[in-house]
PyMOL CGO cylinders between C-alpha atoms (Angstrom):
from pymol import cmd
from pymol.cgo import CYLINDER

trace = [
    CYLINDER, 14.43, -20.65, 5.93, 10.65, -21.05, 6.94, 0.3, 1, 1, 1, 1, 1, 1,
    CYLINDER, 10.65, -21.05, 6.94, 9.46, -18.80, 9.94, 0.3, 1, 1, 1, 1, 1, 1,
    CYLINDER, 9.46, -18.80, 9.94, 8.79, -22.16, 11.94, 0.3, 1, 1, 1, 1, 1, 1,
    CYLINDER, 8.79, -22.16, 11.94, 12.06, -22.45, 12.52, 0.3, 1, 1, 1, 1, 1, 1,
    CYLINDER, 12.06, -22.45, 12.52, 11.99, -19.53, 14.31, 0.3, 1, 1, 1, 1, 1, 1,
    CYLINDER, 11.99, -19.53, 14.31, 9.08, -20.02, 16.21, 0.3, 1, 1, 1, 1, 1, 1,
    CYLINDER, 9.08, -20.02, 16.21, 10.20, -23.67, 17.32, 0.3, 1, 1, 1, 1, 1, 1,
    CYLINDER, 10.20, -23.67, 17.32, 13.88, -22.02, 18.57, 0.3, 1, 1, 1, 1, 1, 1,
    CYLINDER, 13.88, -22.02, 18.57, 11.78, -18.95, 20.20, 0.3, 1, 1, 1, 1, 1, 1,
    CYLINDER, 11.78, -18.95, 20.20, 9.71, -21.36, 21.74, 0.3, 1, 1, 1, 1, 1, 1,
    CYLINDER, 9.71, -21.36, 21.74, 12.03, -24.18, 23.23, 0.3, 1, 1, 1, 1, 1, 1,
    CYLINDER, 12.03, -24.18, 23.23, 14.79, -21.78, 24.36, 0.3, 1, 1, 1, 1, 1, 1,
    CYLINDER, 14.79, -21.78, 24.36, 12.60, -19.17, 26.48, 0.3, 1, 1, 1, 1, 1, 1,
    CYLINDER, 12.60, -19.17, 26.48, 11.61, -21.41, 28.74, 0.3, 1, 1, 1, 1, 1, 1,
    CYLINDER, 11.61, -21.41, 28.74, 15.16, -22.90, 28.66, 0.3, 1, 1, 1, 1, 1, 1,
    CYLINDER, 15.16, -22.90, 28.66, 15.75, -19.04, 30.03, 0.3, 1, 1, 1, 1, 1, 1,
    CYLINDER, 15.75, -19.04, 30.03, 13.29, -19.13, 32.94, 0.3, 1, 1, 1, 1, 1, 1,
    CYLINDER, 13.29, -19.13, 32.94, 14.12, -22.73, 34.17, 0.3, 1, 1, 1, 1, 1, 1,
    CYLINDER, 14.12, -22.73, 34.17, 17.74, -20.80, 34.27, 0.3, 1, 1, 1, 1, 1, 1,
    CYLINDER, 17.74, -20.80, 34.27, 16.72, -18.31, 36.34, 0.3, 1, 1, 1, 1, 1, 1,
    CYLINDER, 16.72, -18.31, 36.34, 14.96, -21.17, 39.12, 0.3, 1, 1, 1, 1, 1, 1,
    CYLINDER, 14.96, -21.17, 39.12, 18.49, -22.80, 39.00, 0.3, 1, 1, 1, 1, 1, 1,
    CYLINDER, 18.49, -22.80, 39.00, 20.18, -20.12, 39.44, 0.3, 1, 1, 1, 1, 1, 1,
    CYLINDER, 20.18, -20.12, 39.44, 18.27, -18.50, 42.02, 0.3, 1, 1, 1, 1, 1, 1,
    CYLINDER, 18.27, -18.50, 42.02, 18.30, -22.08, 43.99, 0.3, 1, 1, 1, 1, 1, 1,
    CYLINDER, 18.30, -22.08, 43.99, 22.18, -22.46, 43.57, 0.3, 1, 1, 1, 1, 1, 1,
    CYLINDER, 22.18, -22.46, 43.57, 22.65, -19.55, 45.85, 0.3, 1, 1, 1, 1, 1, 1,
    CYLINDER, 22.65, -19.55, 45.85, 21.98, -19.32, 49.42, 0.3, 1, 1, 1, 1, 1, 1,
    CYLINDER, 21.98, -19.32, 49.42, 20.63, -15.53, 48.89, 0.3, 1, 1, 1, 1, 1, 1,
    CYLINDER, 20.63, -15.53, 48.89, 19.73, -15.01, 46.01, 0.3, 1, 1, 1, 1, 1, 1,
    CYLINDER, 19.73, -15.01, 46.01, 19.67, -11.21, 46.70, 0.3, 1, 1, 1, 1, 1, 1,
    CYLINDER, 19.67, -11.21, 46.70, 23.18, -11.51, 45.98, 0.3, 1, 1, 1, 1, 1, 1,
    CYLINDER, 23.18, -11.51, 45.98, 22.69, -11.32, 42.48, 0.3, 1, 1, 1, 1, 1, 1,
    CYLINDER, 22.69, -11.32, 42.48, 21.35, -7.69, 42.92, 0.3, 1, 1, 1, 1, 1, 1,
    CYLINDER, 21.35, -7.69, 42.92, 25.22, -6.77, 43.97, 0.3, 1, 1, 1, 1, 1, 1,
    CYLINDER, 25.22, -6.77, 43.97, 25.20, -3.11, 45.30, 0.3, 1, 1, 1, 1, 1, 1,
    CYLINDER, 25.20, -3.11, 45.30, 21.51, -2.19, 43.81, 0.3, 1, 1, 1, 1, 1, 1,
    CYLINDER, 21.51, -2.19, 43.81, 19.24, -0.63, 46.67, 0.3, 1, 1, 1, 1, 1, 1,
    CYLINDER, 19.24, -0.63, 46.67, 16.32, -2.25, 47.71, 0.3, 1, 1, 1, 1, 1, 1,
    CYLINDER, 16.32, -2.25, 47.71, 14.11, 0.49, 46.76, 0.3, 1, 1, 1, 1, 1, 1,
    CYLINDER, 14.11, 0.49, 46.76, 15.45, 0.45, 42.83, 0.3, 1, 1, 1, 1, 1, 1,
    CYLINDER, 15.45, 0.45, 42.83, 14.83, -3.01, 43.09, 0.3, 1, 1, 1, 1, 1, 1,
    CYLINDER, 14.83, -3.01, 43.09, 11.08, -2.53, 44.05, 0.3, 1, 1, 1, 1, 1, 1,
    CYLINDER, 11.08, -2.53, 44.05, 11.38, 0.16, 41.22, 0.3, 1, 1, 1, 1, 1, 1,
    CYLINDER, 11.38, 0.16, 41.22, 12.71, -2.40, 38.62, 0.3, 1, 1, 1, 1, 1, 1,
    CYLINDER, 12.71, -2.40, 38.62, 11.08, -5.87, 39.28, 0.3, 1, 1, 1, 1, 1, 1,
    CYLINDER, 11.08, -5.87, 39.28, 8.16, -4.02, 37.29, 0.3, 1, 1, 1, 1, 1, 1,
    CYLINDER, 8.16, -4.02, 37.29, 10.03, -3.10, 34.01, 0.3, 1, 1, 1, 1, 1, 1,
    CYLINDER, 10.03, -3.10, 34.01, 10.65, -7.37, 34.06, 0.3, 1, 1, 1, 1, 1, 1,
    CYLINDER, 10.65, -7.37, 34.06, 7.18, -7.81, 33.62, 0.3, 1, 1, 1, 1, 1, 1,
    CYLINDER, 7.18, -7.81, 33.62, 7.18, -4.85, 31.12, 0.3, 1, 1, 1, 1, 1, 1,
    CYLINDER, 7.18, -4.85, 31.12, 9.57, -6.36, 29.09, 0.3, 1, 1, 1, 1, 1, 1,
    CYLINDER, 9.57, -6.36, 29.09, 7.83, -9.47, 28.85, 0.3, 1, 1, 1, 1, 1, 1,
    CYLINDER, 7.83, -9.47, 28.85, 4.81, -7.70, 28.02, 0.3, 1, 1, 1, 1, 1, 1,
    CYLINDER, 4.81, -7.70, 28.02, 6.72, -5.92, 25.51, 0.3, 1, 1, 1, 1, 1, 1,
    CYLINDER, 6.72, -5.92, 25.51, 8.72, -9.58, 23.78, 0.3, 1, 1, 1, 1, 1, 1,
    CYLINDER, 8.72, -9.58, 23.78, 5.18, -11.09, 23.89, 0.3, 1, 1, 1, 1, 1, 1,
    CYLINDER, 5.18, -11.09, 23.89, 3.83, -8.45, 21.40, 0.3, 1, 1, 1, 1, 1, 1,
    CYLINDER, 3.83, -8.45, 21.40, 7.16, -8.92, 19.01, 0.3, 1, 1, 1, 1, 1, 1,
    CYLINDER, 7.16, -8.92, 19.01, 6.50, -12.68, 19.23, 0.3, 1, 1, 1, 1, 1, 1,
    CYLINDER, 6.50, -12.68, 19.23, 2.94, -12.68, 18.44, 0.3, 1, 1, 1, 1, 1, 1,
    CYLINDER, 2.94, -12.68, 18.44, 3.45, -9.91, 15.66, 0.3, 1, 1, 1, 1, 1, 1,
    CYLINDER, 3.45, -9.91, 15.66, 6.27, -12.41, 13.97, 0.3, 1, 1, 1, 1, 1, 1,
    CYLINDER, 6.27, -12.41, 13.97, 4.81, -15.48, 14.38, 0.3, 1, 1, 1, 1, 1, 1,
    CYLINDER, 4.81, -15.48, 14.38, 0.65, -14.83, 14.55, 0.3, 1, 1, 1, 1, 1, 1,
    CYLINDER, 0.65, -14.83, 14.55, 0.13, -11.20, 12.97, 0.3, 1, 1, 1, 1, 1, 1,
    CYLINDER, 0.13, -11.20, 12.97, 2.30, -10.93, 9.94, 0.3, 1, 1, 1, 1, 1, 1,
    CYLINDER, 2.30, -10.93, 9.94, 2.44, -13.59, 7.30, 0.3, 1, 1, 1, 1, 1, 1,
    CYLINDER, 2.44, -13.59, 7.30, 5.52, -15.79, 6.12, 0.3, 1, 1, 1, 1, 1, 1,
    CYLINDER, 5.52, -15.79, 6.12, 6.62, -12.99, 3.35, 0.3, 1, 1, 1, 1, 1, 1,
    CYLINDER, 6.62, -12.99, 3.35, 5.92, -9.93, 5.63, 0.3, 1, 1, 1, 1, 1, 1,
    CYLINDER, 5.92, -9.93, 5.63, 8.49, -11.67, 8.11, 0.3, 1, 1, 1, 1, 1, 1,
    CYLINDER, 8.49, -11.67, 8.11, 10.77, -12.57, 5.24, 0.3, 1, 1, 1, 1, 1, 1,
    CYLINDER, 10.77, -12.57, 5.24, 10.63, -8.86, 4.05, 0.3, 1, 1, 1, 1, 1, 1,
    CYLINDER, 10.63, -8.86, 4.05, 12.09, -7.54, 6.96, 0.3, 1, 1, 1, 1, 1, 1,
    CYLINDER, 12.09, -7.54, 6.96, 15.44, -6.00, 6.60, 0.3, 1, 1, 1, 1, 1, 1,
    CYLINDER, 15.44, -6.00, 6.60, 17.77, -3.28, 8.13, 0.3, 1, 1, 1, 1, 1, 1,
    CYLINDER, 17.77, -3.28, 8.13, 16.78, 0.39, 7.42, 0.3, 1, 1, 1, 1, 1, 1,
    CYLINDER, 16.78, 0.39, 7.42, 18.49, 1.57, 4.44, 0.3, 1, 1, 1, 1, 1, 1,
    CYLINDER, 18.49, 1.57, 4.44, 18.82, -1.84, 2.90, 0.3, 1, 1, 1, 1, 1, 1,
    CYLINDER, 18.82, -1.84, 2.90, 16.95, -3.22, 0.21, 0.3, 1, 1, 1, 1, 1, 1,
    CYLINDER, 16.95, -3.22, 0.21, 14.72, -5.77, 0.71, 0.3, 1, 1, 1, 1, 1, 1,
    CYLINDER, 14.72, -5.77, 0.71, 15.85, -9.20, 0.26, 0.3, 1, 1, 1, 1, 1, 1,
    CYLINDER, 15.85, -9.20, 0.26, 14.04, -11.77, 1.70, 0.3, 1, 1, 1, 1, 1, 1,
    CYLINDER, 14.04, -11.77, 1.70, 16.47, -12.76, 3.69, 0.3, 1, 1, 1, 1, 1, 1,
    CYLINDER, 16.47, -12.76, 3.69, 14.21, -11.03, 6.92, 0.3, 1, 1, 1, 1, 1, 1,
    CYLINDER, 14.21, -11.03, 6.92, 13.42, -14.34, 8.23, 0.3, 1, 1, 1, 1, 1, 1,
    CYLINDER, 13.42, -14.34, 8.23, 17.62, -15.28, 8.43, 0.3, 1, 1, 1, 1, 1, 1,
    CYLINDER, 17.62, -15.28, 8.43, 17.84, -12.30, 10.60, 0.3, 1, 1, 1, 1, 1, 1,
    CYLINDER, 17.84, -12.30, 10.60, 14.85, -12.79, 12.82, 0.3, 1, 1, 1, 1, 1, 1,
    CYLINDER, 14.85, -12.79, 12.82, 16.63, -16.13, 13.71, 0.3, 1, 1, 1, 1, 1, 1,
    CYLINDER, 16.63, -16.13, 13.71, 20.07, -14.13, 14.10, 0.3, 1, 1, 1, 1, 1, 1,
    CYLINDER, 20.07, -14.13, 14.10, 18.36, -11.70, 16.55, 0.3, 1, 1, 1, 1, 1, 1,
    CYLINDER, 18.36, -11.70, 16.55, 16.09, -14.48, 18.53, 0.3, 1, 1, 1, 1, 1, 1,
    CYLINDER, 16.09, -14.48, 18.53, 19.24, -16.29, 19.12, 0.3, 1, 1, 1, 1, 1, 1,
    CYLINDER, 19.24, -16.29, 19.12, 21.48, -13.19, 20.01, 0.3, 1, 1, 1, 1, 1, 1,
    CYLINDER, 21.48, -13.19, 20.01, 18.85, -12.23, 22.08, 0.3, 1, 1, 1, 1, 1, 1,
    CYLINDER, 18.85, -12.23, 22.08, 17.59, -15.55, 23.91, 0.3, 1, 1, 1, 1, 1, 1,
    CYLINDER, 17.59, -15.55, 23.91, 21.25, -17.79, 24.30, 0.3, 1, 1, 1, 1, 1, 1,
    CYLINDER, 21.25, -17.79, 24.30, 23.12, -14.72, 26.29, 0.3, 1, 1, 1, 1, 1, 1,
    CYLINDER, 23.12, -14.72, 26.29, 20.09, -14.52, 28.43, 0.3, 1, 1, 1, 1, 1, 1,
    CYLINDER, 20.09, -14.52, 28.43, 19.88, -18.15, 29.12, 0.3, 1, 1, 1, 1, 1, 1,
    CYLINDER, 19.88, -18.15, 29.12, 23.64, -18.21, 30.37, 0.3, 1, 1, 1, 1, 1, 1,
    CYLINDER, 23.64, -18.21, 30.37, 23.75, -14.62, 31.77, 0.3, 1, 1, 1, 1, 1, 1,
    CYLINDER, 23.75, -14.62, 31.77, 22.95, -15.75, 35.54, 0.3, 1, 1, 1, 1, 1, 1,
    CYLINDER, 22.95, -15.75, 35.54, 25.05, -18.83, 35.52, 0.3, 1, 1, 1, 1, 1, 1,
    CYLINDER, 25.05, -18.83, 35.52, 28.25, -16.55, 34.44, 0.3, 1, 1, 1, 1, 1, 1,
    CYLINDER, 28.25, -16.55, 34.44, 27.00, -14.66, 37.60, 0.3, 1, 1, 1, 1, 1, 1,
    CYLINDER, 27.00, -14.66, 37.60, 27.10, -17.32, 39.75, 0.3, 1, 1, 1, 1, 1, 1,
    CYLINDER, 27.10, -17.32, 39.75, 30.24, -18.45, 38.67, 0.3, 1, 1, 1, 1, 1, 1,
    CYLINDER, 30.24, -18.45, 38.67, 31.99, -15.01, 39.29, 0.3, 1, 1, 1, 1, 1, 1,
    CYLINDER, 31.99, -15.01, 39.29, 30.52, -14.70, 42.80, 0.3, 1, 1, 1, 1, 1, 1,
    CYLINDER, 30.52, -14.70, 42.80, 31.97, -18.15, 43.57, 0.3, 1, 1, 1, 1, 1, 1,
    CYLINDER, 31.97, -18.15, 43.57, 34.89, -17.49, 42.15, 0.3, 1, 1, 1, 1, 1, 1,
    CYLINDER, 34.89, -17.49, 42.15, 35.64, -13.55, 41.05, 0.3, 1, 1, 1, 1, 1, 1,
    CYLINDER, 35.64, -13.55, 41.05, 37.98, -13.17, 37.60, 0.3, 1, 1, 1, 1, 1, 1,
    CYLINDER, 37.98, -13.17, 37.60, 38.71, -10.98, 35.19, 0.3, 1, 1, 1, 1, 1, 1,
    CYLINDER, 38.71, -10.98, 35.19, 37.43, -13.20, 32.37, 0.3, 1, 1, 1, 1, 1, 1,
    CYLINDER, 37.43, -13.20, 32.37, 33.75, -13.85, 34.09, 0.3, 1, 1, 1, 1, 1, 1,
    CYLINDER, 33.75, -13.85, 34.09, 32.98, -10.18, 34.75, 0.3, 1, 1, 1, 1, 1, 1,
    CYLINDER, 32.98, -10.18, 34.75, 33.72, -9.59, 30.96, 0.3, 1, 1, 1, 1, 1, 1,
    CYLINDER, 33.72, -9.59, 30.96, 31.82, -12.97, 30.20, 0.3, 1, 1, 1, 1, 1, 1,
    CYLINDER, 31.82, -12.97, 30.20, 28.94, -11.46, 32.00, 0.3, 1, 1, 1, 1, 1, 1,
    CYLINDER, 28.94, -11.46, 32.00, 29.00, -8.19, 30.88, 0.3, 1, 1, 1, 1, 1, 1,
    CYLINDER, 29.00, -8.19, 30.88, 29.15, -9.18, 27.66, 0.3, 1, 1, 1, 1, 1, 1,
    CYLINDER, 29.15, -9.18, 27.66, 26.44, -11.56, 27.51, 0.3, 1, 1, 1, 1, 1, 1,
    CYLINDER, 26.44, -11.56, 27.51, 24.16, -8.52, 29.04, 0.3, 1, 1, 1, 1, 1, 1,
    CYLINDER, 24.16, -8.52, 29.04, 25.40, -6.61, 26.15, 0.3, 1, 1, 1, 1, 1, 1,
    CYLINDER, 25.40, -6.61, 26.15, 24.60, -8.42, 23.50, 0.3, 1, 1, 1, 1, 1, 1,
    CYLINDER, 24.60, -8.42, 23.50, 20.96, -9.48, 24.96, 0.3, 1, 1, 1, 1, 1, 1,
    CYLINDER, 20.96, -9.48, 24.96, 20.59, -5.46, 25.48, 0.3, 1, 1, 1, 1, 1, 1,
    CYLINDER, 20.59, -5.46, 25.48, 21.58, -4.61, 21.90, 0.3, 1, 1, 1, 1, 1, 1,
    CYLINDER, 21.58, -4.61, 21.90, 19.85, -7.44, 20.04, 0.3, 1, 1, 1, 1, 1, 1,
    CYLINDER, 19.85, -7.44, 20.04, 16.97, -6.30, 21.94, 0.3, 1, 1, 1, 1, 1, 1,
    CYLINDER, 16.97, -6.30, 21.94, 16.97, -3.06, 20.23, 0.3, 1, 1, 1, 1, 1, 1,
    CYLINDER, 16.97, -3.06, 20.23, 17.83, -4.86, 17.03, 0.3, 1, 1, 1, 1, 1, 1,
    CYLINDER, 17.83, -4.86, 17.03, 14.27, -6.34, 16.85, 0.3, 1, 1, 1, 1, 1, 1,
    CYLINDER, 14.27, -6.34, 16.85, 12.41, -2.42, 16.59, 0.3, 1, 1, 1, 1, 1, 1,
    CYLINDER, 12.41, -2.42, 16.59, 15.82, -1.33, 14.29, 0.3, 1, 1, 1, 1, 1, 1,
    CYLINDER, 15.82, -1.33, 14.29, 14.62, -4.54, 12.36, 0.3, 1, 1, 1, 1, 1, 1,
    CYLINDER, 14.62, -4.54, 12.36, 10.73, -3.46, 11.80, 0.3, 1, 1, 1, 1, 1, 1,
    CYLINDER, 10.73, -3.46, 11.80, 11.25, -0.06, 11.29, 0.3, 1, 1, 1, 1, 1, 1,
    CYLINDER, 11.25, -0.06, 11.29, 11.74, 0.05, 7.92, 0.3, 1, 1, 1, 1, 1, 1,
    CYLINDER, 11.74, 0.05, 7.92, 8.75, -1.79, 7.89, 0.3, 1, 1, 1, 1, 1, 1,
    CYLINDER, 8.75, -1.79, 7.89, 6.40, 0.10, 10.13, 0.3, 1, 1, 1, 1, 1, 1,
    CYLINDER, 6.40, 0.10, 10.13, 4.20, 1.78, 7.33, 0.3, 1, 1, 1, 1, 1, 1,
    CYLINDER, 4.20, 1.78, 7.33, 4.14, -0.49, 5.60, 0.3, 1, 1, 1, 1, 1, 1,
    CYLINDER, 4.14, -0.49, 5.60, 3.30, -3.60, 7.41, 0.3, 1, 1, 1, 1, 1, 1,
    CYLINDER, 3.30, -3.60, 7.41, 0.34, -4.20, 9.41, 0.3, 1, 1, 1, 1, 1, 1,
    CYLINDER, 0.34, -4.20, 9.41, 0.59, -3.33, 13.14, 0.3, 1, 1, 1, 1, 1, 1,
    CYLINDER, 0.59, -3.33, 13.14, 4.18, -2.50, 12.38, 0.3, 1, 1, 1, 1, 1, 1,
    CYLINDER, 4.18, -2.50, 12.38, 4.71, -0.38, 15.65, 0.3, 1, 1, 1, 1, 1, 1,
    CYLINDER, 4.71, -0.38, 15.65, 3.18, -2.92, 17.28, 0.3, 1, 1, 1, 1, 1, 1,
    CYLINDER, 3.18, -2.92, 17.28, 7.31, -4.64, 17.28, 0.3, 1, 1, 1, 1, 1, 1,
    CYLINDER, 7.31, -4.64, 17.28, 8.84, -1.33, 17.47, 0.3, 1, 1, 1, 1, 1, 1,
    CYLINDER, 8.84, -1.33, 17.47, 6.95, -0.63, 21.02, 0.3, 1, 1, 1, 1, 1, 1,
    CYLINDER, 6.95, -0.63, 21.02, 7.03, -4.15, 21.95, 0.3, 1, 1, 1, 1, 1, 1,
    CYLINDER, 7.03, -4.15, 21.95, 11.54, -3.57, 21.38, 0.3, 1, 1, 1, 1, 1, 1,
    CYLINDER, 11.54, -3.57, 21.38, 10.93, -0.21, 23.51, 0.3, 1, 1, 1, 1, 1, 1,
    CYLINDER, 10.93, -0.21, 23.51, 9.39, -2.04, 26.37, 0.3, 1, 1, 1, 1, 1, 1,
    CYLINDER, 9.39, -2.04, 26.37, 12.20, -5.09, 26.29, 0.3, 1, 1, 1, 1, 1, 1,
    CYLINDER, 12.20, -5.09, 26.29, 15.27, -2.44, 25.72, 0.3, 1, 1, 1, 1, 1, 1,
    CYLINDER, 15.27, -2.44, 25.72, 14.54, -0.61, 28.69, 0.3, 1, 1, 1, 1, 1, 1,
    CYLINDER, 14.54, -0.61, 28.69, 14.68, -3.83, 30.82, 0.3, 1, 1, 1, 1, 1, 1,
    CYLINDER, 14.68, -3.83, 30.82, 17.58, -5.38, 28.88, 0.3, 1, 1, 1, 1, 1, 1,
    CYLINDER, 17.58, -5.38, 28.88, 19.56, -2.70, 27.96, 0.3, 1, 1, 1, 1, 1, 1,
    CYLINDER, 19.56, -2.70, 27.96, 19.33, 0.07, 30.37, 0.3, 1, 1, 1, 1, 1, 1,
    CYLINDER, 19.33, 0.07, 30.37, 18.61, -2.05, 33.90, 0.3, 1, 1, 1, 1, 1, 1,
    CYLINDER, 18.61, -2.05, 33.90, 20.47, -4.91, 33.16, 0.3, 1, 1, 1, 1, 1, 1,
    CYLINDER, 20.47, -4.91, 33.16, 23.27, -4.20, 30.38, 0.3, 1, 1, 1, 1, 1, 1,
    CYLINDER, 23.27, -4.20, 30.38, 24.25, -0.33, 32.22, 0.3, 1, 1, 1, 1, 1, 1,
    CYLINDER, 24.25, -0.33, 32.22, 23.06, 0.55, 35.49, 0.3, 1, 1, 1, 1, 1, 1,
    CYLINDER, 23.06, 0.55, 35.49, 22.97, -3.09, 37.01, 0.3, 1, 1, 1, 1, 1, 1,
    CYLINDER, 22.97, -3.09, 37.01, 26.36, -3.80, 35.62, 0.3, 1, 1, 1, 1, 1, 1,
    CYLINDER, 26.36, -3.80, 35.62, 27.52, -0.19, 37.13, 0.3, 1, 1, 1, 1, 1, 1,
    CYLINDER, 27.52, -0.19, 37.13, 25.91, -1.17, 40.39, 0.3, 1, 1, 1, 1, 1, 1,
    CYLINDER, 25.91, -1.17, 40.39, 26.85, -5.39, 40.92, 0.3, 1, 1, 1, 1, 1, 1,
    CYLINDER, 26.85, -5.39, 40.92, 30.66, -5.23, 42.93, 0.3, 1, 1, 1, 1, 1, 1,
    CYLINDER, 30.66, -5.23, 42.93, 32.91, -6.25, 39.98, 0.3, 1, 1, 1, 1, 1, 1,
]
cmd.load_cgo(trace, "trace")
């Protein structure tokens, strides 16, 4: 698998993810509602970390795709694994795990507030989970590569800055906080 691949899915789906967020946001009369029980002071406290986080995915994404070249990516593997080559495979496995849950993630939202269940609180919560833990997954991912590869804590960092967004305001203390 060639690292374009990668790029091209990174590329066309994140957009995909904001053009989600418009619809969803306009399919709501309030769209405040998608806070659930989160104060309006945390929420001037955690719009910030969004941007963070995208600061943070934008250095990942240029480090795959502009700073390291097609080997370095296909080098990557887990930490205690040999190397491969099969880093490139699970880039893509990551990107997607990462990017599809957080393009659906507000319409399973919207969908529960119209119509509470069971089965679209878990959908929801589980879609947050998996974009929170695949978002660590990119740092696990470069670590064992970090000395060794140029600017190697440049994806580590970049996975700090996203995880704290995805998996600690969105995947725990906003799901604690929305009225399930």
């Amino acid at each position: 698998m060639k690292r374009k691949t990668v790029f091209w899915f990174s590329f066309l789906v994140g957009p995909l993810i904001l053009i989600s967020y418009l619809r969803g946001v306009n399919a709501v009369s309030d769209p405040l509602v998608y806070w659930g029980d989160v104060s309006p002071s945390m929420q001037q406290f955690i719009v910030p970390w969004m941007f963070v986080a995208a600061v943070g995915y934008l250095l990942m994404w240029y480090q795959f795709f502009f700073g390291w070249t097609e080997a370095e990516v296909a080098s990557l593997t887990w930490p205690g694994r040999p190397e491969d080559g099969k880093g490139t495979q699970r880039l893509l496995a990551l990107y997607a795990a990462f990017l599809i849950p957080s393009l659906f993630w507000i319409d399973a939202t919207r969908i529960y507030l119209e119509s509470p269940s069971f089965v679209m609180a878990f959908i929801t919560i589980g879609l947050l989970a998996i974009a929170g833990i695949s978002s660590l997954g990119f740092g696990v991912l470069a670590w064992s590569s970090r000395h060794t590869l140029p600017n190697g804590n440049r994806v580590i960092i970049g996975s700090v800055l996203l995880s704290i967004q995805c998996t600690f305001w969105d995947a725990i203390y906003w799901v604690l906080m929305f009225p399930w």
